[in-house]
C-alpha positions, 0 to 999 in steps of 0.5 A, spaced: 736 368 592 741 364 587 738 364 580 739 356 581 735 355 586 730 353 582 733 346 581 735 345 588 727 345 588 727 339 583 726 333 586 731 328 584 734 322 584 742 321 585 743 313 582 752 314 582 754 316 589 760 312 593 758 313 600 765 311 603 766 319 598 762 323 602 767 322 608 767 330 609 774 331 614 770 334 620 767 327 620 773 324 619 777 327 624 771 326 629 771 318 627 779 318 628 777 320 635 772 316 637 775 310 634 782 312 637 786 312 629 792 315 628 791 320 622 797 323 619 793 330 618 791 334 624 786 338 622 780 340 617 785 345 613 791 338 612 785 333 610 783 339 604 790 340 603 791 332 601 785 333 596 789 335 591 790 330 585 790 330 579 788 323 577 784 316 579 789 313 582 792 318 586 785 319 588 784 312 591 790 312 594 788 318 599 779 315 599 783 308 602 785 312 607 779 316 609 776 310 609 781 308 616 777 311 620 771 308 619 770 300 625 763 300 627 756 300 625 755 306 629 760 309 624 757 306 618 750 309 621 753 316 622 756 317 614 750 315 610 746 319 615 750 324 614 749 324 606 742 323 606 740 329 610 746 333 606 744 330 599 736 332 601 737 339 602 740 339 594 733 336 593 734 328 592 728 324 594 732 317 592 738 315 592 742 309 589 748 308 594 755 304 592 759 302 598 766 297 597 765 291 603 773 289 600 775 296 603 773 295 610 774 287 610 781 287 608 782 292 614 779 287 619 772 290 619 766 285 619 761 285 613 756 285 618 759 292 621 759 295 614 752 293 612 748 293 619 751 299 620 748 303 613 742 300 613 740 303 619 743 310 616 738 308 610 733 307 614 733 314 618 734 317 610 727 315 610 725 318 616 727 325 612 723 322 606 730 320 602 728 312 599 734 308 598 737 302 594 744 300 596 749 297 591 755 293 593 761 294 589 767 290 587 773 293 587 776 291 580 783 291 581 782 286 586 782 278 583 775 276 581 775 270 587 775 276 592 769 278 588 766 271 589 768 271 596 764 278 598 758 276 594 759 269 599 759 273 605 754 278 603 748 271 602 745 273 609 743 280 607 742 280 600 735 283 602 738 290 604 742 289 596 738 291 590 745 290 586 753 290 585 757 294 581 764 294 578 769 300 581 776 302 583 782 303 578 779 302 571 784 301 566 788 295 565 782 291 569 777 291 563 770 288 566 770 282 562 774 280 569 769 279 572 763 275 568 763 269 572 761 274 578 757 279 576 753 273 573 753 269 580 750 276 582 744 275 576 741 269 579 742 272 586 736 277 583 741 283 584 741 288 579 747 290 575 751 296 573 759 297 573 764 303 571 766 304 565 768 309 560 771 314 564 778 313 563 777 306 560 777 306 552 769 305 548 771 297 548 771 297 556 764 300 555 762 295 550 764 289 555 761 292 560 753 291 557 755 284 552 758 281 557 757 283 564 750 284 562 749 290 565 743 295 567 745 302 567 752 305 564 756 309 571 760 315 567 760 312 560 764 319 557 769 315 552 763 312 548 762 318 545 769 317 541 764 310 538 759 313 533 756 305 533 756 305 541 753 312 541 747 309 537 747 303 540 746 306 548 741 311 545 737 305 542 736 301 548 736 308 553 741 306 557 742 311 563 749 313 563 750 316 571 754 322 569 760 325 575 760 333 571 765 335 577 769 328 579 770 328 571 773 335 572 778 334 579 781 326 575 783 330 569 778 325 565 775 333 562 780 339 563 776 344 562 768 344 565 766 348 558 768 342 554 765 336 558 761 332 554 755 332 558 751 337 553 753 333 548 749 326 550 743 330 551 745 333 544 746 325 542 739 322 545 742 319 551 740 318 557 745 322 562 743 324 568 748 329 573 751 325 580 756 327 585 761 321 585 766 322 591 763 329 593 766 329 599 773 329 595 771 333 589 769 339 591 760 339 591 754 334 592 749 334 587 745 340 587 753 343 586 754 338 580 748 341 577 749 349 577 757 347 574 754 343 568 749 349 567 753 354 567 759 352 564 755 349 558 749 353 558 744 348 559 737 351 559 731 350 562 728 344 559 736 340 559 736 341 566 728 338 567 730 332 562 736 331 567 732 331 573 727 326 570 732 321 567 734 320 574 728 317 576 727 313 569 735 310 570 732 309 578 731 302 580 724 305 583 718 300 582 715 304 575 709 306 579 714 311 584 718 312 578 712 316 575 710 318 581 716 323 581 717 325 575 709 328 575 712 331 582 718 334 578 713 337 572 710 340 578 715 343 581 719 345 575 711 349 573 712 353 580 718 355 579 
């Protein structure tokens, strides 16, 4: 037995997790198949190979391409089902999942495809005692009006929505590009949470809560440079969704020794430990955990805190909230 299978144990919840990421190759070979696309890898083994990046946009370019093979809302249904199950096994009870409409929509996919079709696979993630909010996000390297367009076509679901984030290519594209959207999504009644501070600069990040108003901070590395952010996150116990392994694979943090995960729970900050892209970035959550534990030698009570932020940074009802957070308390006791 692994020494860390006490934290596999934990309950959890992942809140920064891109569903179009958990794209394994089996899968997408089996969906190139079924819908008859022609992918320039031939197997599992050339799909890994081009997993090599070393950077956020180098990144992209080959998730946009994964995302090919993906028509139908059998094959929505099939990837997020396939994530809560896998993400289940590492513990996670709830999870708050990212999905980009404009990375469909823009291939000729109907919007109805995308979100009948993960809704289901939501649904089934019930079935194996997974809870879920779906997050629709912009893609901020993308025109505002596009967002405005997605927010439109989305009108008739915007019961399976729990709220939009901002994400795609970071610099260059600050989030006060997209004000005028995420304050149309504000009075729809969704929630609000955007990428910001992962190669963006502090000032990103300060945009990003003065003016898209946003809940929760997704990544947030960069605000350790600004002392006053810094304070000002710990203040107001922002949750920041932190991505230990896609930080490492982007070249954001070099050396897992060196990432700035401890040092925010040194700091006060509301940190929790997510997956990103993990199909593409080598671990899902519970692989997320033991890199941060072992690299930073987190203790015992780090971890927990952790866990439990996930469930306090969660758009989950305050009483089912608590109720996990007592469920991790008991699990951690029987460890």
């Amino acid at each position: 037995m692994s020494a860390h299978d006490w934290i596999r144990r934990l309950p959890k919840a992942e809140l920064h997790l891109h569903l179009e990421g958990t794209l394994e190759p089996e899968m997408m070979l089996s969906l190139a198949r079924r819908n008859r696309v022609e992918l320039r890898f031939g197997s599992v083994e050339a799909i890994r190979a081009a997993y090599q990046f070393a950077k956020l946009d180098d990144f992209l370019a080959i998730y946009y391409q994964g995302m090919s093979v993906l028509h139908t809302p059998e094959d929505f249904r099939d990837l997020t089902s396939a994530y809560l199950r896998r993400a289940n096994a590492d513990g996670v009870v709830h999870a708050e999942v990212f999905f980009d409409p404009q990375g469909h929509t823009r291939r000729g996919v109907q919007l109805r495809s995308v979100i009948e079709g993960i809704v289901a696979g939501l649904k089934e993630g019930e079935a194996v005692g997974v809870t879920s909010r779906l997050i629709m996000c912009f893609l901020r390297d993308l025109p505002e009006s596009e967002a405005f367009a997605t927010l439109e076509s989305a009108q008739p679901w915007l019961e399976h929505l729990a709220g939009v984030g901002l994400d795609s290519s970071e610099v260059g594209h600050p989030p006060a590009k997209f004000a005028r959207v995420f304050a149309a999504a504000r009075e729809r009644g969704l929630r609000l949470v955007a990428h910001a501070g992962e190669e963006g600069p502090p000032e990103y990040v300060r945009e990003a809560l003065d003016v898209l108003h946003i809940e929760r901070l997704d990544h947030g590395n960069r605000s350790l440079e600004d002392a006053q952010l810094v304070a000002r996150l710990r203040e107001s116990q922002m949750t920041l969704t932190v991505c230990p392994l896609s930080n490492q694979r982007l070249g954001s943090v070099r050396d897992l020794r060196r990432h700035p995960l401890k040092r925010m729970l040194d700091l006060g900050l509301r940190a929790t430990v997510n997956s990103d892209d993990p199909a593409y970035f080598g671990g899902y959550v519970h692989d997320n955990f033991v890199a941060a534990v072992d690299n930073l030698q987190l203790t015992d009570d780090e971890v927990v805190e952790l866990v439990k932020n996930s469930f306090r940074g969660s758009f989950l009802e305050r009483s089912a909230a608590d109720r996990h957070l007592a469920e991790v308390d008991r699990a951690r006791n029987g460890k």
